[in-house]
Structure formats: C-alpha cells, structure tokens
SEDREN-802937 format. One record per residue (C-alpha): residue number from 1; x, z, y. Coordinates in steps of 0.05 Angstrom, whole numbers, plus 5000, padded with zeros to 4 digits. Each point is the difference from the previous one (the first is absolute). Layout:
BEGIN
nr;xx;zz;yy
NUM;X;Z;Y
...
//
This chain:
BEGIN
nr;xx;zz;yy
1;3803;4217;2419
2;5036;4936;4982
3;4970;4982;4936
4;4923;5017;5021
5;5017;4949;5061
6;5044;4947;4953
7;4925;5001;4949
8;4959;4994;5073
9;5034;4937;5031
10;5001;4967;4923
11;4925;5005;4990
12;4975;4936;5015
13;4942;4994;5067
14;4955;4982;4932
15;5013;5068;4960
16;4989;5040;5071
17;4932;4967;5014
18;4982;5007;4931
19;5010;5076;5003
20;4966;5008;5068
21;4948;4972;4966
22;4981;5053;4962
23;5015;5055;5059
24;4945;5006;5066
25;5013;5053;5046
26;4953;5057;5020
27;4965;4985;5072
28;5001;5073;5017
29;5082;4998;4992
30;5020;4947;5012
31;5035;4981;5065
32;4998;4938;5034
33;4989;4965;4924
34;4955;4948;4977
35;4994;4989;4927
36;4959;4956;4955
37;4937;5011;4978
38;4985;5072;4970
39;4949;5023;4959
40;4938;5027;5034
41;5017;5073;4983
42;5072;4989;5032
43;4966;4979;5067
44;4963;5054;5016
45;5020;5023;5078
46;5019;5075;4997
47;5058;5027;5043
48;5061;5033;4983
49;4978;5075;4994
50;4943;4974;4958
51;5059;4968;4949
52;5028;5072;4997
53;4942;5053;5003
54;4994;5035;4924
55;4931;5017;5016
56;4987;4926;4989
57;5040;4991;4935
58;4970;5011;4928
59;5045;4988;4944
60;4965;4990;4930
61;5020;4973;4932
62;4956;4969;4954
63;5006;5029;4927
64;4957;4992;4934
65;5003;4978;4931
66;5015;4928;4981
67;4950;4943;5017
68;4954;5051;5039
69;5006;4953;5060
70;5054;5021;5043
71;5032;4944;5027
72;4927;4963;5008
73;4981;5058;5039
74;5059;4983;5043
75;4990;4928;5009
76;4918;5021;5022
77;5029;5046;5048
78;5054;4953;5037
79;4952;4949;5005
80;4954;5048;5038
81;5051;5026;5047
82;5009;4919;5022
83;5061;4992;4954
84;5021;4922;4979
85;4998;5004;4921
86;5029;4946;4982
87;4974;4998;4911
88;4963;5064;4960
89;5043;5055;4985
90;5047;4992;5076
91;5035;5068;4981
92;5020;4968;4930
93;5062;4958;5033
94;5048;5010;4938
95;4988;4931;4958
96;4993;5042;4933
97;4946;5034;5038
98;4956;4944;5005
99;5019;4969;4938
100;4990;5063;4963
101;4939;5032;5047
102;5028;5064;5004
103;5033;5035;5061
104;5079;5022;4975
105;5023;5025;5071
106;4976;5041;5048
107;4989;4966;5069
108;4982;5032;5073
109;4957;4959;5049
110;4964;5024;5067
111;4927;4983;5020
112;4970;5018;5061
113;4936;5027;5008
114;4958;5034;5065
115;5059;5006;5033
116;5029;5039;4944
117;5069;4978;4955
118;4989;5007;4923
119;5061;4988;4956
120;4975;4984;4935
121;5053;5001;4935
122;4979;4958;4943
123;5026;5029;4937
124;4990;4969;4924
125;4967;5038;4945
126;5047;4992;4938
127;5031;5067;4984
128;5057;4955;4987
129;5009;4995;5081
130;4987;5075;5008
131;5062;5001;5039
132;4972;4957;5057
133;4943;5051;5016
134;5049;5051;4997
135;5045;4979;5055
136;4937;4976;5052
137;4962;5073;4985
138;5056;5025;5047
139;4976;4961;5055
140;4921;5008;5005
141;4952;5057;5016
142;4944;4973;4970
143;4982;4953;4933
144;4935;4953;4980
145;4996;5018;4927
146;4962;4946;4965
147;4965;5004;4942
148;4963;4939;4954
149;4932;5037;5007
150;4982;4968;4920
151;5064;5024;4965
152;5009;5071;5045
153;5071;5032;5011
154;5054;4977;4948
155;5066;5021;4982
156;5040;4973;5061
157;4948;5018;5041
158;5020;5078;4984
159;5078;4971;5016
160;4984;4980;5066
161;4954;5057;5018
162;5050;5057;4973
163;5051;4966;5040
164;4949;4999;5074
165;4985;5066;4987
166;5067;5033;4995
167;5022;4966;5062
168;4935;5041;5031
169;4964;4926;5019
170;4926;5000;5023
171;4966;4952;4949
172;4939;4949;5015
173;4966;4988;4935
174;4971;4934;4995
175;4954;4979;4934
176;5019;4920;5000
177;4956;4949;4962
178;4937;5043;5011
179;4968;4914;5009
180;5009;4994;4918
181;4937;5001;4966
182;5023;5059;4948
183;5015;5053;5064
184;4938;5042;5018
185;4992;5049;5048
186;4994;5058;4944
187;5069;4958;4974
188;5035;5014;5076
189;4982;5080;4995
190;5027;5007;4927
191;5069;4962;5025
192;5001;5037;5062
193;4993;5067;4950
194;5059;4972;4960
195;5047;4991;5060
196;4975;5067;5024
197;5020;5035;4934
198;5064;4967;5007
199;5014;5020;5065
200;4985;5077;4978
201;5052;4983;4941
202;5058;4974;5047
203;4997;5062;5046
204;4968;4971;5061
205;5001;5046;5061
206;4919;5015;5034
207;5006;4952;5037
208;5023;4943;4949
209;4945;5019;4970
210;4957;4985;5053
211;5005;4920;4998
212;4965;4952;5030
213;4949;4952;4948
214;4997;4930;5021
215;4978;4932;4961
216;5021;4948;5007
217;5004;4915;4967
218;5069;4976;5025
219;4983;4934;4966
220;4939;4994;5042
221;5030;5031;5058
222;4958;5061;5015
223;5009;5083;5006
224;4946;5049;5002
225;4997;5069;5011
226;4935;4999;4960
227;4987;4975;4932
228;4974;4927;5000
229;5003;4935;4964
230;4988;4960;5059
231;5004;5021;5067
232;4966;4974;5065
233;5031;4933;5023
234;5028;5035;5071
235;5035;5057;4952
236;5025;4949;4950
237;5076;5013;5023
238;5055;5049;4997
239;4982;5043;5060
240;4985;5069;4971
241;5062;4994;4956
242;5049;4988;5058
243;4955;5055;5048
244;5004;5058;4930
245;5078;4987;5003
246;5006;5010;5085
247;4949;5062;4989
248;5034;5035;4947
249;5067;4984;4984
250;5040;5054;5042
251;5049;4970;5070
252;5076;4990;4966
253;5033;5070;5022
254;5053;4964;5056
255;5044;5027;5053
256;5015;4951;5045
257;5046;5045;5049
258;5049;5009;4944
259;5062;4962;4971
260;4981;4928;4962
261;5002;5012;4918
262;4972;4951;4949
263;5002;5012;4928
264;5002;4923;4968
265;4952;4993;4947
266;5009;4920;4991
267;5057;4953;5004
268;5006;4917;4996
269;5045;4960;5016
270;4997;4940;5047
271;5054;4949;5014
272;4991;5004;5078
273;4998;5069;5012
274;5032;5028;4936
275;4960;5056;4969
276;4936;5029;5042
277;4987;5073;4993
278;4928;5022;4994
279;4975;5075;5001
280;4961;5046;5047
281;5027;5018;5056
282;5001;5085;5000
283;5019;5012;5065
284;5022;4983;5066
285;4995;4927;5037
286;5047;4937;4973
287;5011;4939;5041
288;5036;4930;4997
289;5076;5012;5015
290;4998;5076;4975
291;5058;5022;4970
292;4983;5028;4943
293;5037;5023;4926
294;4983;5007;4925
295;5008;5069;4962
296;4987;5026;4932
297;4999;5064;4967
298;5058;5013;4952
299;5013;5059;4963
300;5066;5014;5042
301;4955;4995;5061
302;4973;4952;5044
303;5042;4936;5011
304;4997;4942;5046
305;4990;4923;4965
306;5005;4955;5060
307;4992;4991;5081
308;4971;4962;5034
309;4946;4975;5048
310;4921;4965;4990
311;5004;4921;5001
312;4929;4997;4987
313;4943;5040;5000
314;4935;4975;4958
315;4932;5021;4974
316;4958;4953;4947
317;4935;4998;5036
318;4952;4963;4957
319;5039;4945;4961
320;5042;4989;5053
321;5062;5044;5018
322;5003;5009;5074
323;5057;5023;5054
324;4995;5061;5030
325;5047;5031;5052
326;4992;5067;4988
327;4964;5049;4940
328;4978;5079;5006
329;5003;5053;4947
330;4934;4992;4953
331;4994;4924;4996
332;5032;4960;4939
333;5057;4946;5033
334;5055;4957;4969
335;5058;4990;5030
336;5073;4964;4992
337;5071;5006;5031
338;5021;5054;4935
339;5040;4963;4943
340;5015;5059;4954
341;4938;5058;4999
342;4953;4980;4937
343;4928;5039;4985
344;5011;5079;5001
345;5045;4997;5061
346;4991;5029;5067
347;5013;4955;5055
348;4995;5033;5070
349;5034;5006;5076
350;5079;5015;5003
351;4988;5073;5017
352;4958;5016;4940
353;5042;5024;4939
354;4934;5026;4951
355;4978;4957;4950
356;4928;5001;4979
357;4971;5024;4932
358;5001;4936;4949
359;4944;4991;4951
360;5006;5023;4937
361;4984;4953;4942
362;4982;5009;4935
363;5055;4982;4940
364;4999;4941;4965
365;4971;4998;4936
366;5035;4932;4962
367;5067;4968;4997
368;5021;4927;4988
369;5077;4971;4996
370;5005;4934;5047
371;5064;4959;4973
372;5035;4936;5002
373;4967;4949;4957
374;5048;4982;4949
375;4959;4959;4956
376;5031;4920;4976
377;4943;4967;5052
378;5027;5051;5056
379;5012;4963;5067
380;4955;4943;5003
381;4942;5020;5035
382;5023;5050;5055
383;5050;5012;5059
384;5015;5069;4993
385;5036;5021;4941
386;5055;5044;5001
387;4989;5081;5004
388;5026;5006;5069
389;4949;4965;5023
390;4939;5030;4952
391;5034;5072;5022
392;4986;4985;5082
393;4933;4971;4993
394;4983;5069;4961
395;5031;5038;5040
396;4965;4967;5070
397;4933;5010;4953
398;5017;5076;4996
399;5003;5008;5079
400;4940;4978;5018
401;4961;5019;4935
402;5009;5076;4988
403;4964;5001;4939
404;5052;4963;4972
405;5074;5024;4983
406;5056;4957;4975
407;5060;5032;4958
408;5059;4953;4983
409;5006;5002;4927
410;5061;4973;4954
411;5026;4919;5007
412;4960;4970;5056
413;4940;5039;4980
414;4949;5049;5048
415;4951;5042;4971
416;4928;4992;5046
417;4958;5062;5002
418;4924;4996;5024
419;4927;5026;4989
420;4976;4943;4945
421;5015;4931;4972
422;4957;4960;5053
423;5047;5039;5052
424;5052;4976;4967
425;4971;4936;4978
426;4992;4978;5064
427;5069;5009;5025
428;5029;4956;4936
429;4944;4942;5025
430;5028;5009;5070
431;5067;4989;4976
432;4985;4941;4959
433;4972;4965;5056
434;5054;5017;5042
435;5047;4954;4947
436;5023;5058;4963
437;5013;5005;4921
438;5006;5070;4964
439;4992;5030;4934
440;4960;5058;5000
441;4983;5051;4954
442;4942;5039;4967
443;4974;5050;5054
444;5021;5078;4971
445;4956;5058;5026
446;5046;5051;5040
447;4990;5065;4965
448;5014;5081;5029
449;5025;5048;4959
450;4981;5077;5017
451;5017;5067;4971
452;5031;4957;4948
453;4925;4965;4983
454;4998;4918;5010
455;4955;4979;5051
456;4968;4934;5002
457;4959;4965;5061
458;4917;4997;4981
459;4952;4960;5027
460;4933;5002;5022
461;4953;4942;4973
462;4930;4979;5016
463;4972;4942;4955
464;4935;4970;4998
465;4978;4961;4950
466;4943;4965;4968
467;4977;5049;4937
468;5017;4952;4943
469;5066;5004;5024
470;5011;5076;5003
471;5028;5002;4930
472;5059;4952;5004
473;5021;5025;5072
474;4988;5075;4964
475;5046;4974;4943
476;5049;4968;5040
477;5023;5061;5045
478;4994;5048;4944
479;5064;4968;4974
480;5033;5012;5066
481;4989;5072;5014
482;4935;4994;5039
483;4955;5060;5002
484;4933;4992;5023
485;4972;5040;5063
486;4929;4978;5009
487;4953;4952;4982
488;4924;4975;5011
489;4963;4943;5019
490;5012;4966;5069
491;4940;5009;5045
492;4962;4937;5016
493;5037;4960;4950
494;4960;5001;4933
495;5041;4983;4944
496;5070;5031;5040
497;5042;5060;4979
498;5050;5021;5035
499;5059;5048;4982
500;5046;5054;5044
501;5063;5005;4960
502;5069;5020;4999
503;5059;4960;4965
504;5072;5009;5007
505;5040;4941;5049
506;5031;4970;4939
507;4945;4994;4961
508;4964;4957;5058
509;5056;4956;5004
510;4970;4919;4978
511;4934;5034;4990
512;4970;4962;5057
513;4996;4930;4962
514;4983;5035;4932
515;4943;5031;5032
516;4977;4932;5031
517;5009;4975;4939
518;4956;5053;4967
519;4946;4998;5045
520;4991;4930;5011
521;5018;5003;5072
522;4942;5050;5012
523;5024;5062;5006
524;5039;5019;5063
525;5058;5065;4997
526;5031;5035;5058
527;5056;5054;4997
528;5035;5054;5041
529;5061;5040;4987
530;4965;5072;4982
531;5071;5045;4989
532;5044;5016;4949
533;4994;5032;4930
534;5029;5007;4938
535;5024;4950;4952
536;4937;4979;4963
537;5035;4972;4941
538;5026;4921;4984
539;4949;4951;5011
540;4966;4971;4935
541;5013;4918;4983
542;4983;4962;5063
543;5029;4940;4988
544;5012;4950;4938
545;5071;4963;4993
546;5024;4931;5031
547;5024;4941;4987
548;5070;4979;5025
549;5030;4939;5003
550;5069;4983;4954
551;5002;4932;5040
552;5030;4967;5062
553;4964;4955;5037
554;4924;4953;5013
555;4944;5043;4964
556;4971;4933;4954
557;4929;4999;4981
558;5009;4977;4936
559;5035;5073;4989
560;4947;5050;5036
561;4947;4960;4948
562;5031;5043;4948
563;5012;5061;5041
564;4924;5010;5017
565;4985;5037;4941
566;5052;5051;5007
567;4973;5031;5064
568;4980;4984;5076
569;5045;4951;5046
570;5030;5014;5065
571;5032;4931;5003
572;4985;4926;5002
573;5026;4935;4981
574;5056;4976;5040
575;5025;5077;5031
576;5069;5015;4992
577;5023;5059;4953
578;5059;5029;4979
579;5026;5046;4935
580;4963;5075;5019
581;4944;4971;5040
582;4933;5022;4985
583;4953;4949;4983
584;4935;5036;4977
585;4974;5056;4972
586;5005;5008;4922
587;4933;5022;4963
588;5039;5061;4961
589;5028;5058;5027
590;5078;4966;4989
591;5032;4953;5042
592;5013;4927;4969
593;5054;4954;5015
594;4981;4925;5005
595;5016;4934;5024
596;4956;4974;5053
597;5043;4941;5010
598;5002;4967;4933
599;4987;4921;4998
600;4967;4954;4953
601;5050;4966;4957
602;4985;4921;5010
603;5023;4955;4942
604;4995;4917;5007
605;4951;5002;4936
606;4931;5002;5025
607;4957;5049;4987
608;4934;4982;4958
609;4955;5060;5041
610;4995;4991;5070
611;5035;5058;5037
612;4947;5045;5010
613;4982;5029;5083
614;5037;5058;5015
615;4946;5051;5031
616;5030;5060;5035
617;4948;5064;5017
618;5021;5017;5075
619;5043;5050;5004
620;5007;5067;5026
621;5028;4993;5071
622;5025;5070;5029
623;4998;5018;5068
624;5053;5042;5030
625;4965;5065;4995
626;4970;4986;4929
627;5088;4982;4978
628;5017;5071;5037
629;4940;5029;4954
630;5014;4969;4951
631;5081;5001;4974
632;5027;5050;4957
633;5065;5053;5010
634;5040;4945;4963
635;4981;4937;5044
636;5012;4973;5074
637;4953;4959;5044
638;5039;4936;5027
639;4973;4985;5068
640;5007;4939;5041
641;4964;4959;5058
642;4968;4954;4949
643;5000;5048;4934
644;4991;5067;4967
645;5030;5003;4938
646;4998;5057;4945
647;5072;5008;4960
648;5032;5047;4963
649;5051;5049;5029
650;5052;4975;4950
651;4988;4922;4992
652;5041;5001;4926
653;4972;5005;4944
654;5043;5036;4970
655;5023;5053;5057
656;4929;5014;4999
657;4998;5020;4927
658;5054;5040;5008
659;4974;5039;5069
660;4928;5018;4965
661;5041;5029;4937
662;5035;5038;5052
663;4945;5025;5036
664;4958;5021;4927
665;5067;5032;4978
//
C-alpha cells in the first residue's frame, strides 16, 4: 500500500484536477457527488436497478472493410445520442489515427438511447489489425456490418464477417454511401445479393441469414430502413439504425445472482491509476472496494496472478469516461486497482478459482528483427538506445497488443511477429516518436511446414484499376507469384477493372508504392490473409541494385550532379552518410559503390567558364513503410526521431564482398 500512497501525496493538486477533468460521475451512482459538467448522454436520470438490468443492455461492434464508414458512422451516432464530439472522427483518439485517417485500435463507448444502453466497439478495417476485432468479438452479441454500397463486400470485409459469425453474432447489414450518384437502387439489391452469397459461403446459421437491410449516408447523417437518396427532413437522422440494433440484437446472456468474472479484452496504462482493465462483465455484480483477483489458464492448471481490490470503477460514455459505483454481468466496464492481469486474463471475486475461455487468434504471418542501431551517426537524435530499453518497450507492446509477439533474439536483438508491415510499421513510427533509435530488418514471411511439404502464408487481393493500367499491375504480380481469381469491369465505373487475386505474403511485400507508382495514384488495393499453401516458387526480379556510399560525411551537390545518371536518389545535399549507407537506387540490377561526398577541388587560378548551376531532380524520399518494403535480405533500416536511413547489414566494403561469395558458394 505504501508506494500507491507515496505516488498519491506526490501528485501535485494540478495533475489531480487535471485528471478529474476528464472523469464525471454517473447521477444514477453516485452518492452524495457533484461533478463537472457531463455530456448530455451521461446525465440522463435513471436509478440504480435501471444501471444493472441486462434487458436494457445491447452490446454491438461495428465491423466492415476499410474506408466503408465505420468510425463516421460512429461519430453520426454519438452526436445523436447528445454526446459532446469534440473534432470528426471522436473514436479516432490515437494521433496516427487522425494523421493517417484510419482507425488502428479497437475502442468501446456507450450511448444511450429510449432508455436503452448500447455499447458500441469501433474496430479498424486493415487486415493488418485483424487482431483487434478478434479480441472485442468476445464481448458483443450483435455487429453493424458496413458495406461501401459502390465497391460491395471486399476482402476484409469476408475477415471480419467470418470472424462475427463463428462467435454466433446477430449481424445488421447496413449499405453506406447509398447518397453517391453511382449507387442505384438496382446497385443496393445486387450488393445486398453479394453479401448474401457470402453469408451462405461462411456457414451462417438461419437465422444469420435472416439480417436486417438498412441504408444509410453516415456523412450526411441519415439511416433508412428503405432505399432512398434523400429522406424526409423529420427522418434525416440516425433513429432507425439505433431502434434495428435495440430490436434485433439479442439481451447479453447475464446472471447477475452468481459470482463476479470478467474476461479483459483491453488494457492501458495510466499514470494515476496504473493500468485499467476493460472487458465484459460475465457474471455476477462488482462494486467499488470489492476484493477481487486475476487468474489465467496455464497448462498445469489454473493459477492465481494477483489480489487485490477495485480503486475505480469506469465506463466511457460518449467521449467522456464516467465513474460508476457499481457494474452487472452483460454491460462492458473498465476498471483499475489490478497491476499484473494483461488481456486474456480472468479477473473475478476471491472465491472464484475458474478462469474464462480466452480468444483464440489467428498466427502471425511476418517477422521483423528490432536491434540496437549501431550505425557511425547512432546516438544523436534519440533518448533511448540501449537494448534493455528497446526489449521493455516491446515487450509492454506485446501485453496489450496480442497480435503481436516479441522473441528475444541474439546481442540486444528481439524478433517482432505480426499480421503485415503497416502492423508493424506503425509500432517502429511509435517508437521513433517516443525518442527511440533501432535498426531493423527486412520483414521475412513465417512459413509451416506439414507432412514434410513447406507451407507459405497467401493472401487475398482485390485491386481496381483504371483499364490502361491492367497490364503493368498484371505484369507486376506475375513476377511475384500472383495468380489471378477473377476479373471484370467494375459496375458503374466505365473505364474500371477490377481484379480478385491471390499472391503469396512475400511477394506483396513494397508492392504498395510500386503499385501507386504504376497506376498513377488511381488504382486503390486491399488485402486479407486467405490461409496457407504451398511454396509457390522464388519470386522473379523485383527490385534493381543500389547505390551505397564509400564516403563519410555532408552529401555535396557538386557530387549528386554526377550521380544522377546512375540511378534515382534517396538523399540530398547537406545529409550525413557514412561507408555502407544507401544513397539511391542504381539503374542495373548490381549494386554500385560511390562517393556522395566528394568536393570540388578549388585552385587560386581562375577559371575562364563561369561555374555552371548545380540542378538536382528531387529525390526519392521513403516513408517508413515504403523503407520496410523496400530493403533487401542483405540491408537494415536505420531509424531515428528525425531519420530513416537504408544501410547495408555489413557497412565494409569488403566484408560485404566476402559475405555474398559466401552466401553464392
């Protein structure tokens, strides 16, 4: 008890205000209390039974393909439940999130409507972040599949739907974007076909099958149950949405006579309260001051993590998280007072020694190597260096991500297992910005082997393109092992193809900016992990050579001038490089050694020419997920807070000769 009361009396009046800031607690629990102001859903005047009755409790998770509208949908429905939304996109609270526009983690929020409680879980759409619908399916009854009513179901759209209907959820389908001029009604009954088929293909149950139709504009801010393009003005809202999820998704299954059990399905970590548990609670009733204990199944049995009692009991209700004094099996709380239990653990009351069932999650399908950067400009730009530290802040990444796993690896380095290299990539940009420096290496597909046969993860793709690009995007994946599933003309689009295909995981590894490159910017590709197969052969010549620097030092104009013709540039004038960095990409199929730092020679005998302008093209400035696409088995990405780098493994010269005639012999 000592230190949590040493960290209470140190926090400043300032820090403590600043944190009740962001708490209000529930009228209908509170005792004797007055808060600041709430939002207007976390004012509404119900009493305590009403707080606990399951009758009044739907839990439902939003799930669809990527940029279908999921997290607009949310915003449209907050604001009309009364919620405070503070910018576009509210659920999107992760900076990357709004920088980026996507959703990366799943979030839970409550919004009440006709006296009812929905908990609505936002969940993103890249098959990279599979893992975070995963763990949330677990907690939910019912789902809002939502589909882009122009483009129809696409490959992570069958992710997410496999995944809803295994866990035997009752989906609401609604056809988004139905306002775009290219979406007829005729359009709406052919999608509606196309999810139906898919349903049938999954192995929905009867009464899967028998979903509910809405459609819906989140942009403008509407849902119908019938098709239109613009609804009356006193319809124009979310109503029928919100009314189809209270009418059809089923009461949670709770028993609140029985003993308290939460399985925790989300973790974070605050420095007030420590970390704060969220799941669904299964059973029983849990209030402030409980004594309560963590548990987790092991293969010797079950065994006991921690015990202890509830500090704080919470529920997001809107955008704001509120206090609550006490939660009943069915609804979705978070709560602190635990400091060891992570996501997969049971926490429950003393006398309970059963843990519940975890979630299962799918393998991961690539591999990177996260090490201490050891390059001659190591050390300048970050904080964090050594592979202690690199190893914690992986391993704290690993508890609360379970898509992720970290193995420690040979001299300060951890190997990083995940779904995809955005997964991935956006754990090395998190790092970064957190002051770290690393060297990491090419991602390497994870392959099976069974009944002596080598397995390797395959891929699902869905590309649309404009038709006078078919046949470099066609040429382009034939050299990595794609094989083509379908393909026809997009409907509504004149001039659009688009292609079903399947590719190996390695072989879509730095495609993305290729096929950007290749289609102009027009052409838009999703993918989902499909399952495994066997090896499909190596993958034909994907890349050319590079050009790496012999020098130490300023890149000088004067010596890039005469490195132009040799290939493309990754650097400019006055960048530090160093003997083994990479410096651009060579136009042959062999890597070239220059000197990016060489100087003019000045003389005190005057020149009769005038020195001529030196005029640079602009070069080729990677991103961090077009450096993880992009480096080869034999080269390292050097990452800092203020640069990405591309090096060689071996930064000699010569060691490097030597290595390649080892690996050809």
């Amino acid at each position: 008890m000592a230190g949590p009361l040493l960290l209470r009396s140190l926090l400043s009046a300032s820090t403590r205000k600043s944190f009740s800031s962001h708490l209000v607690r529930l009228p209908c629990l509170s005792r004797g209390f007055s808060a600041g102001p709430a939002s207007a859903a976390a004012t509404a005047t119900t009493d305590l039974n009403a707080c606990l009755d399951p009758s009044r409790l739907r839990n439902v998770a939003v799930i669809a393909h990527v940029d279908h509208g999921k997290t607009t949908l949310m915003d449209r429905l907050l604001r009309q439940c009364g919620a405070d939304i503070p910018h576009e996109r509210a659920m999107d609270s992760i900076s990357l999130e709004r920088e980026r526009g996507i959703t990366i983690a799943s979030k839970v929020t409550s919004i009440s409507w006709k006296e009812n409680e929905l908990n609505m879980v936002d969940t993103p759409g890249h098959a990279d972040f599979g893992g975070e619908v995963e763990r949330v399916v677990g907690m939910v009854e019912g789902a809002v599949l939502v589909v882009d009513a122009g483009e129809g179901p696409l490959a992570q759209t069958k992710f997410v739907l496999a995944k809803a209907l295994n866990y035997g959820l009752r989906p609401i389908l609604l056809l988004n974007k139905v306002d775009r001029p290219a979406v007829s009604e005729e359009r709406c009954n052919e999608v509606e076909s196309l999810v139906f088929d898919l349903f049938a293909n999954l192995g929905a149950t009867e009464e899967q099958l028998d979903f509910p139709v809405l459609y819906a504009s989140a942009k403008e801010g509407w849902a119908s149950s019938t098709f239109t393009k613009d609804p009356p003005a006193g319809t124009k809202n979310m109503s029928q949405l919100l009314d189809a999820i209270v009418r059809h998704v089923p009461l949670p299954n709770a028993n609140l006579d029985g003993p308290f059990q939460m399985l925790v399905s989300m973790m974070e970590k605050d420095f007030y309260l420590g970390r704060i548990l969220t799941g669904r609670v299964s059973s029983g009733i849990v209030h402030v001051g409980d004594k309560i204990h963590g548990l987790r199944s092991k293969e010797s049995g079950i065994e006991k993590i921690e015990e202890g009692k509830v500090v704080k009991l919470m529920k997001k209700k809107g955008t704001n998280m509120v206090l609550i004094d006490s939660a009943g099996a069915g609804d979705i709380i978070s709560m602190a007072g635990l400091a060891s239990p992570s996501i997969g653990h049971t926490v429950a009351n003393t006398e309970v020694l059963t843990a519940l069932p975890t979630v299962v999650l799918d393998p991961p399908t690539i591999s990177m190597t996260f090490g201490v950067n050891d390059s001659p400009l190591a050390g300048r730009d970050g904080t964090h260096l050594t592979g202690g530290k690199i190893g914690d802040r992986l391993m704290a990444e690993a508890e609360t991500n379970l898509a992720i796993n970290v193995l420690p690896g040979l001299s300060d380095s951890f190997e990083v297992q995940g779904r995809g290299e955005l997964q991935l990539g956006i754990l090395i940009e998190n790092m970064r910005r957190e002051g770290f420096e690393l060297s990491i290496s090419p991602p390497q597909v994870m392959y099976k082997t069974e009944n002596g046969q080598k397995l390797e993860p395959v891929e699902e793709v869905t590309i649309e393109v404009n038709d006078e690009h078919v046949g470099l995007v066609m040429e382009a994946l034939s050299h990595r092992r794609a094989e083509v599933a379908d393909m026809g003309p997009v409907a509504g689009n004149v001039g659009r193809t688009r292609l079903s295909l399947t590719c190996p995981s390695r072989g879509l590894v730095g495609y993305r900016s290729v096929f950007s490159s290749d289609t102009r910017g027009t052409g838009f590709m999703h993918r989902a992990f499909l399952m495994y197969e066997k090896y499909r052969g190596s993958l034909g010549n994907v890349r050319k050579g590079v050009l790496v620097s012999m020098g130490y030092g300023t890149i000088t104009a004067y010596a890039l001038m005469s490195l132009e013709a040799r290939g493309t540039l990754f650097v400019t004038p006055g960048m530090e490089t160093y003997d083994g960095m990479i410096v651009g990409e060579h136009s042959r199929d062999t890597d070239l050694d220059v000197n990016p730092v060489r100087s003019k020679e000045l003389t005190n005998i005057r020149a009769a020419s005038k020195d001529e302008n030196v005029k640079l093209s602009p070069p080729r400035l990677m991103t961090l997920e077009e450096a993880i696409g992009y480096v080869a088995s034999d080269e390292l990405i050097e990452v800092t807070p203020k640069a990405i780098r591309l090096r060689k493994r071996y930064l000699d010269v010569n060691k490097r000769k030597a290595m390649s005639k080892r690996t050809k012999g």
